[in-house]
N, C-alpha and C positions, 0 to 999 in steps of 0.2 A: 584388651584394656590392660595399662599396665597398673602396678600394684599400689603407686599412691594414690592414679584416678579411680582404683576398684575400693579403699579406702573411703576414701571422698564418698563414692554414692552408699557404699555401707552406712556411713555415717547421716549423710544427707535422708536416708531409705527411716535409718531408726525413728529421726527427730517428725519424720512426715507420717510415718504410718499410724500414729496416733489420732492423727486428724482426719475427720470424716471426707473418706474415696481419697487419703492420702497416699496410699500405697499404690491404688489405681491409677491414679495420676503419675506416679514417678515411673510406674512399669510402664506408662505409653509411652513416655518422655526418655526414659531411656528407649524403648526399641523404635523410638522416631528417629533420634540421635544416631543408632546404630546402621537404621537403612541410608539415613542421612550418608553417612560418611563414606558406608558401600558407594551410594551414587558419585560421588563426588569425588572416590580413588576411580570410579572406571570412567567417568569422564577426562580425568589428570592421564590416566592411560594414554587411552585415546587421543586427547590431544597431544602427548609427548611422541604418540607413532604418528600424526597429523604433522605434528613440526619438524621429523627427520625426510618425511616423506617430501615435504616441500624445501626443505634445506640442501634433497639431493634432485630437483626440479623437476618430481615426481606429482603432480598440481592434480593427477585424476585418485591416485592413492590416496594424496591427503584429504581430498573432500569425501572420499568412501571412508574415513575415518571419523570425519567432522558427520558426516551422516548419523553413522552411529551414534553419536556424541550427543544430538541434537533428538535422538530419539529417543534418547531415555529419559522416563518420567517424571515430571518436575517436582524438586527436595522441598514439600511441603513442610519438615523441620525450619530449615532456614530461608523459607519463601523464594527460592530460584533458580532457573532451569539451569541442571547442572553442566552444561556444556557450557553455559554463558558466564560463569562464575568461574569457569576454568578456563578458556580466551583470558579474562582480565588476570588470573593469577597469572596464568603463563608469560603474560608483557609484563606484569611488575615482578615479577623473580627476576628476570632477565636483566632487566634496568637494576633491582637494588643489589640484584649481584657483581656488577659491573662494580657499580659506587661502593661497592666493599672491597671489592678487588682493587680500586685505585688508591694510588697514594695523596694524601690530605689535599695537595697542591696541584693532583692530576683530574682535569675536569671531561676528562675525552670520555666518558660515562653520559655526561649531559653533554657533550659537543654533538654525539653521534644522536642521539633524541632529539634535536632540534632538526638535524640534516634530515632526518626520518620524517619528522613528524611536517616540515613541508612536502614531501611527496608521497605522502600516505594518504591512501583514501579515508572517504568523511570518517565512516566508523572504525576503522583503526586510530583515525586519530584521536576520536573521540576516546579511546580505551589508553592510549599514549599520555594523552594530557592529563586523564583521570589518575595515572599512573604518577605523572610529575606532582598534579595537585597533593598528591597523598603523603609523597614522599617527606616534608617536613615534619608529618604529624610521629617521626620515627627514627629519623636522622636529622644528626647536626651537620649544618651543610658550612660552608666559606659563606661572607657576605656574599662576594659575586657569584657564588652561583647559586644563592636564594634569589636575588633581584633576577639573576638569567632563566633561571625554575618558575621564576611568578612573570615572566614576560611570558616566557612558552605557553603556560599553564593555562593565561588569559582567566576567565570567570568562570571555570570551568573546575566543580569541585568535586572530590575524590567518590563519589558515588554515580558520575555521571555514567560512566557504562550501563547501567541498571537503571536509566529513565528512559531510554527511548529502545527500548527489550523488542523488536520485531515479533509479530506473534504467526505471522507467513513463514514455514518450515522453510523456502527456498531462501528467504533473505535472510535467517539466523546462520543456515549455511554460508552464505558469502558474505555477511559479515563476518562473523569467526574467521573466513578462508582470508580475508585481508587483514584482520590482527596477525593471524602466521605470517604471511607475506612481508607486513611490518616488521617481526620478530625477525623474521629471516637478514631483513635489511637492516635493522639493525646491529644485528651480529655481526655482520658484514661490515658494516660501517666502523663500528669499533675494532674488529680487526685492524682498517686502513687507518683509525686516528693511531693505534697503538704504537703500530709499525712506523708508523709518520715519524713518531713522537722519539724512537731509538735512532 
């Protein structure tokens, strides 16, 4: 924890302990917060060796990863299993780093998400669209590719990953394995708009 957030709960710790089981309450909440975050770096792990493993067309390594990932205990701090909260980070890093990397006028960020997200399976796309939904609530985009964002996107809002959570350990694995697959193709693809584009 670094020194403004150890600050923070110092401070947050003093104004609570006065009030009755306030102290006991902050000490859960932090070390819920703390297991929380263990979970949630070894699942980011895991999936970043899931996403090389299938970037170099290694598909039996990266689900021995996404296994793992899937077997760790579900982040009762933040209510979700943390393999599945790590899939969706891992497609929106991807995507909003892209749209930071391009310049104001270059839309090959959102060109390559749409070419994607027609040949993506159902639940990757479902984690792609959640991903485009989201993206206004954080970036300022051009008109056109808000209007092109909100055609992709359809009715489809930024938490939809997290409503149809498979609770079958074999489908959380294959879904996860076609978010990577998505991811991969995506990378891909923006490569080829890049290159298109010089």
């Amino acid at each position: 924890m670094d020194a403004p957030a150890r600050a923070a709960w110092v401070d947050l710790w003093r104004r609570e302990a006065g009030r009755p089981l306030g102290d006991v309450t902050l000490s859960s909440n932090l070390i819920n917060a703390e297991v929380s975050g263990g979970l949630q770096q070894a699942a980011c792990n895991l999936m970043a060796k899931a996403l090389r493993a299938a970037t170099a067309g290694d598909d039996a390594r990266a689900r021995a990863y996404v296994e793992r990932a899937v077997q760790l205990p579900f982040d009762q701090h933040e209510e979700v299993a943390p393999s599945w909260q790590a899939a969706s980070g891992l497609i929106f890093d991807l995507v909003t780093d892209a749209l930071e990397g391009c310049a104001e006028s270059d839309a090959s960020w959102l060109d390559a998400a749409i070419i994607v997200l027609d040949r993506a399976d159902t639940q990757a796309a479902i984690a792609l669209r959640a991903t485009l939904a989201a993206i206004p609530q954080s970036y300022e985009l051009t008109p056109g590719e808000t209007r092109r964002l909100a055609a992709a996107a359809g009715d489809t809002h930024p938490d939809a990953w997290y409503d149809d959570e498979p609770t079958d350990h074999t489908e959380q694995v294959d879904a996860i394995l076609a978010v990577l697959h998505a991811a991969v193709a995506y990378t891909s693809q923006l490569a080829i708009n890049c290159s298109d584009r010089k």
